[in-house]
C-alpha positions in Angstrom: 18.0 7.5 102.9 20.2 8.9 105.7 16.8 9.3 107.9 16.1 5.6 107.3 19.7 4.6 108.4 19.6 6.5 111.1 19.9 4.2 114.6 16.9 4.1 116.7 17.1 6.1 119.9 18.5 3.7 122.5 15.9 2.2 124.9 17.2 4.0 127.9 16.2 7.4 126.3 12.7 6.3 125.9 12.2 5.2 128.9 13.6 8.9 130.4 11.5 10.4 128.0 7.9 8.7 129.0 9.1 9.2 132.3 9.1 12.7 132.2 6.3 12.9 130.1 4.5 11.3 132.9 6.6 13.5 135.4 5.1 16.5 133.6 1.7 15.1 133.1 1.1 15.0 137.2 2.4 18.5 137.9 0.2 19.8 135.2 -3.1 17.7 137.0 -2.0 18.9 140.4 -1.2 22.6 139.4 -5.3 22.3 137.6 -6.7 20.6 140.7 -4.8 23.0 143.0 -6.4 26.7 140.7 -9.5 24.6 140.1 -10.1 24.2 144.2 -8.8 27.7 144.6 -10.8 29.4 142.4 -14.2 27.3 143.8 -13.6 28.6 147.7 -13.3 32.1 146.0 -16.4 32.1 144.6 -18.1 30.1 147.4 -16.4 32.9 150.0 -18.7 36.0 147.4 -21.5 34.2 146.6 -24.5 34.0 149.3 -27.5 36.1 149.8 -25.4 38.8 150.1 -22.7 38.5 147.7 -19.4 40.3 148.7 -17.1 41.0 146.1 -12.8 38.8 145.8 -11.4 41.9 147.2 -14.1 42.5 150.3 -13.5 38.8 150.7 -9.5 39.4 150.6 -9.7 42.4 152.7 -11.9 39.6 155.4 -9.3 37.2 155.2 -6.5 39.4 156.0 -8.1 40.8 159.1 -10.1 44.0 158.1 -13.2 45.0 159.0 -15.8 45.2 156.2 -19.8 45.8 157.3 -21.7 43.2 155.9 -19.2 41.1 154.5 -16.9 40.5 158.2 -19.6 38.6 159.0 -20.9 36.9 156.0 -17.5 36.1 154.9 -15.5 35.6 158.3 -18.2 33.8 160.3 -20.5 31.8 157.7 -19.1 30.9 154.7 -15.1 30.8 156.0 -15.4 27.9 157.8 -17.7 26.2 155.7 -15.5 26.4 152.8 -12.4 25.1 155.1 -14.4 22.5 156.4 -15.2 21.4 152.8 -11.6 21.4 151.9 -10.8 19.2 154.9 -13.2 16.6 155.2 -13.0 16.4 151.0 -8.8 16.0 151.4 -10.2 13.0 153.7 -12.4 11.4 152.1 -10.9 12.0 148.7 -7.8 10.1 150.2 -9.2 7.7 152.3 -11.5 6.5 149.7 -8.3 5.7 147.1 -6.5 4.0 149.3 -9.4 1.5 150.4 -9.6 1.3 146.0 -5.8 0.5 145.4 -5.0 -1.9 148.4 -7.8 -3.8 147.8 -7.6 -3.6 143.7 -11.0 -3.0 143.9 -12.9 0.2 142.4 -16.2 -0.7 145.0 -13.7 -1.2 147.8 -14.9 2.3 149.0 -15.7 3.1 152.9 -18.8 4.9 151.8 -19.9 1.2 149.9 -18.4 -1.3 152.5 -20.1 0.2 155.7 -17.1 2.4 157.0 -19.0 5.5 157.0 -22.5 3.6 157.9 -20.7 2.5 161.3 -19.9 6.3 161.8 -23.4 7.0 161.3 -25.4 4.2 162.8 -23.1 5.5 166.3 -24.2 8.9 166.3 -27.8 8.1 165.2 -28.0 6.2 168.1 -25.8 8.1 170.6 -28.3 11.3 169.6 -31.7 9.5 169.4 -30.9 6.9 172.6 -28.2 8.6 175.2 -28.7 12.2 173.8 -25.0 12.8 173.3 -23.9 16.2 171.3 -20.2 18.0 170.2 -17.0 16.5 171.0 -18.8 13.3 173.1 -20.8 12.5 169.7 -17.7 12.8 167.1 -15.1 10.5 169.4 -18.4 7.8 169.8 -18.4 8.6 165.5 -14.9 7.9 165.2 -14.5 4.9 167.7 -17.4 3.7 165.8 -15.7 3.6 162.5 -12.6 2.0 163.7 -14.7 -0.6 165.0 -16.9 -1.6 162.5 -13.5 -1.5 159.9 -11.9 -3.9 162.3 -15.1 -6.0 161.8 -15.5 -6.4 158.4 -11.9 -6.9 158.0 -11.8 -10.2 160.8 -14.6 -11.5 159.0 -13.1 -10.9 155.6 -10.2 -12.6 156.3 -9.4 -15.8 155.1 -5.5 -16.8 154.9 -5.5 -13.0 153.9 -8.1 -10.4 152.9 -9.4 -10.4 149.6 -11.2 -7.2 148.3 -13.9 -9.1 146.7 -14.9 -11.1 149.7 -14.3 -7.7 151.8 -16.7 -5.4 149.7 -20.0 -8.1 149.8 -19.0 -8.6 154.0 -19.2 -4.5 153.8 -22.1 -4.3 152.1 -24.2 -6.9 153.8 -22.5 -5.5 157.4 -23.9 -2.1 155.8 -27.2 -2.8 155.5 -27.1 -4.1 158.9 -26.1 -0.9 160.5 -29.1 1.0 158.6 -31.9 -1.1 159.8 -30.1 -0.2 163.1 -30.4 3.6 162.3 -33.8 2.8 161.0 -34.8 1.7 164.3 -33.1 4.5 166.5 -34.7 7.0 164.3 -38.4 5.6 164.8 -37.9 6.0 168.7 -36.7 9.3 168.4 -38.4 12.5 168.7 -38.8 15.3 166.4 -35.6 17.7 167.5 -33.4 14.3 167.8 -34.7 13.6 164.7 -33.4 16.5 162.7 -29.9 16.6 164.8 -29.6 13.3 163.3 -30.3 13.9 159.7 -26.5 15.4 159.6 -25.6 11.8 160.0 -27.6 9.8 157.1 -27.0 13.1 154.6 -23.8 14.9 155.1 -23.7 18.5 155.5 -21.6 21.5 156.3 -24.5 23.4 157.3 -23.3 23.2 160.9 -19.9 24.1 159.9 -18.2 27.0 162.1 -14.9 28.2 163.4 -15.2 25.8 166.9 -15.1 22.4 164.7 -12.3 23.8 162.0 -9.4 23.4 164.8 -10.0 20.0 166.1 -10.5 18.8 162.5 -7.5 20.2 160.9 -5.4 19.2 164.1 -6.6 15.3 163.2 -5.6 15.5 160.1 -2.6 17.1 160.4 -1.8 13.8 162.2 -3.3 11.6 160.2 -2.4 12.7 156.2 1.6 12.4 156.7 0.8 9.3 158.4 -1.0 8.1 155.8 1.1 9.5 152.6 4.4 7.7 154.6 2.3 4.1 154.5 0.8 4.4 150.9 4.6 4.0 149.6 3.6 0.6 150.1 0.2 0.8 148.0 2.4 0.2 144.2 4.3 -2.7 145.9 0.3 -4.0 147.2 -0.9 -3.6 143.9 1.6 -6.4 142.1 -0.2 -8.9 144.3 1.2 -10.4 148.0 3.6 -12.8 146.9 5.4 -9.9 144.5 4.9 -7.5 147.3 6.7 -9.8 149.9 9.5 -10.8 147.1 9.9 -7.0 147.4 10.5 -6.8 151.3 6.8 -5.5 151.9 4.5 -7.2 154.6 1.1 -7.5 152.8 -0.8 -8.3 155.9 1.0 -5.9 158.4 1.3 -3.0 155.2 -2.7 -3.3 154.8 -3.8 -3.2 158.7 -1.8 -0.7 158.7 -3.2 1.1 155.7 -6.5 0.4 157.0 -6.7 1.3 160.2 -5.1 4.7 159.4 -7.1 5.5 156.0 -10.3 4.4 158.5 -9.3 7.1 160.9 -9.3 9.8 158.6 -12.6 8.9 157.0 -13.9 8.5 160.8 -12.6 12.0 161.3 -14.3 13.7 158.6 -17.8 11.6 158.8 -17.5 13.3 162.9 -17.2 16.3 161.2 -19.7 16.8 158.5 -21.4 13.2 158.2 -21.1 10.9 155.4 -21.1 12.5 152.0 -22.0 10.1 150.1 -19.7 9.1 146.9 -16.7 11.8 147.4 -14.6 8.7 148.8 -16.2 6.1 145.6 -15.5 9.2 143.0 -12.4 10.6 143.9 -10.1 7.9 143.1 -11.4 6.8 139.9 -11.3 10.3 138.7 -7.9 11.3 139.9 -6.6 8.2 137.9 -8.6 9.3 134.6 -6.7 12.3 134.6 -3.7 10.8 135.2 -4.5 8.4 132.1 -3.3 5.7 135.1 0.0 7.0 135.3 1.5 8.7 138.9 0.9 8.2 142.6 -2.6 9.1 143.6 -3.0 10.2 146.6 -2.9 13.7 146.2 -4.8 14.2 143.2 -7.2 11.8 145.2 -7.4 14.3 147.7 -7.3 17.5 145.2 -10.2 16.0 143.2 -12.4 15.0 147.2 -12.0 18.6 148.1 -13.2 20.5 144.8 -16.2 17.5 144.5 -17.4 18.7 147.9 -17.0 22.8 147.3 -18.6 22.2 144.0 -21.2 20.0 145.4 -22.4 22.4 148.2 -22.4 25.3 145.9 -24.5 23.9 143.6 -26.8 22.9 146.4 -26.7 26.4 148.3 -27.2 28.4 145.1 -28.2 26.6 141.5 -31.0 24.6 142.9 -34.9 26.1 143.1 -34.3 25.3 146.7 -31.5 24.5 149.2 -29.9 21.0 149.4 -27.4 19.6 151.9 -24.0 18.6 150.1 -24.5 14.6 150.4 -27.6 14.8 148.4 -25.9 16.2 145.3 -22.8 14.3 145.6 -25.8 11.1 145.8 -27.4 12.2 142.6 -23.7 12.4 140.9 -21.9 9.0 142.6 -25.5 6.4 141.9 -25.2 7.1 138.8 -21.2 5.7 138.4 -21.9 3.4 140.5 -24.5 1.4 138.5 -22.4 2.1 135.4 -19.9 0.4 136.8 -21.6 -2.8 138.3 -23.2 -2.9 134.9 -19.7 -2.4 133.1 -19.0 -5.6 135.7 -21.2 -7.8 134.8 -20.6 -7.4 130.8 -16.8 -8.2 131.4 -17.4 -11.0 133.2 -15.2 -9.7 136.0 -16.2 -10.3 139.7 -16.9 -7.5 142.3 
């Protein structure tokens, strides 16, 4: 009876207490994310043909000279696994922030023709003007700016709508492959292959020279971008809400854009497009989260194990070798028709 009297707890308290339910909830998913991605570069730094055991690899890392493994470890597989953990923190947070401005789960640069302008620029660059190295990534990167500054003056009407942005994507998409389908018909055989990097995604040509100029970008670009996505929550309530809340919609999103755009242009330079890690990352990040929490960083947590785990599995588990953007292909089609399909039943528009 004296249980049943008792007052409720006062709203205030609740509120406190989800909150820090939630509070707890994303340090939990970030300290998982963080050992998950840890413990994948580990065992992508021992596995190979010849497997070198954590403390050989340890022993590498900290400067020590270990036949067999110095090389293995500190010249092959090294930079490949940075350069996975970089260009996945990219596109992993690129890709969310393309998803949440535009409130639209397709809104991904890797669906709207972001990373096909990348591409179709280097194809051609190779194949046409034989371009190569650091000539070849800033004609990528320009590339990607340009074609995201496209698609979003032809998307805009009164404002950009994300709907009407991912169909001008899509079409300016397929566009740009007929264009790489043409290069790659005048090109010959060694062109060719150079170019495959670009319609794939690899980090077969991953090596120490490339690291430094990638991590310098991004070490630009990510506190850039994690300043301007404070904006993304007040984007989300719609424009007029945002600008009742002293947010710009149309300055906050060029903004957004042109910056999340650089980094994805940064990492396609790097390693090509890999397909999906920008379409996946997102929606998984916010699955853990049960939709709760910023997502930036788990965004970017979730990019960089996809893309270790990916290239693993195509370097090792498969009867034969497979660059990382055709696994990552095999695992994003399959979400991707699930959720056109999951579209269509709801009645919702793309």
């Amino acid at each position: 009876m004296t249980a049943a009297l008792a007052p409720a707890p006062a709203a205030g308290a609740v509120v406190a207490r989800g909150r820090r339910a939630r509070t707890r909830r994303h340090r939990t998913v970030l300290l998982v994310l963080v050992l998950a991605v840890l413990a994948v570069a580990v065992l992508a730094l021992c596995v190979g043909e010849r497997s070198s055991s954590p403390a050989e690899v340890l022993r590498v890392l900290l400067g020590e000279q270990v036949p067999g493994a110095s090389f293995n470890v500190g010249v092959l597989r090294a930079p490949r696994v940075l350069t996975g953990i970089l260009v996945g923190v990219a596109f992993g947070m690129g890709g969310v922030v393309f998803q949440t401005m535009l409130r639209n789960p397709l809104a991904s640069p890797d669906i709207i023709g972001v990373s096909a302008g990348s591409s179709a620029a280097a194809v051609v660059a190779i194949t046409m003007f034989g371009l190569s190295g650091a000539a070849l990534s800033v004609v990528a990167v320009v590339a990607g700016l340009a074609v995201a500054a496209a698609i979003y003056g032809l998307s805009w009407r009164s404002g950009v709508q994300g709907a009407r942005l991912v169909l001008i994507g899509i079409a300016v998409g397929a566009m740009l492959d007929s264009v790489i389908g043409y290069a790659l018909t005048r090109a010959g055989v060694y062109d060719a292959n150079e170019a495959l990097r670009w319609l794939t995604g690899s980090l077969n040509s991953a090596f120490w020279p490339g690291v430094g100029p990638l991590a310098a970008a991004l070490a630009v670009l990510v506190p850039v971008l994690l300043v301007l996505a404070r904006r993304l929550p007040a984007l989300q309530l719609g424009d007029d809400a945002a600008a009742g809340l002293g947010v710009s919609p149309d300055r906050s999103r060029l903004g957004l854009l042109l910056v999340a755009v650089a980094v994805i242009a940064v990492a396609t330079a790097a390693t090509g497009p890999i397909a999906f890690v920008a379409f996946l990352s997102g929606p998984i990040a916010h699955r853990l989260l049960r939709g709760t929490g910023a997502l930036l960083v788990p965004a970017a947590l979730v990019g960089a194990l996809l893309v270790l785990s990916a290239d693993l599995v195509g370097q090792h588990l498969l009867v034969h070798r497979f660059p990382v953007g055709v696994v990552t292909g095999v695992l994003g089609a399959p979400y991707l028709l699930w959720l056109l399909a999951r579209t269509n039943r709801s009645g919702g528009s793309l």
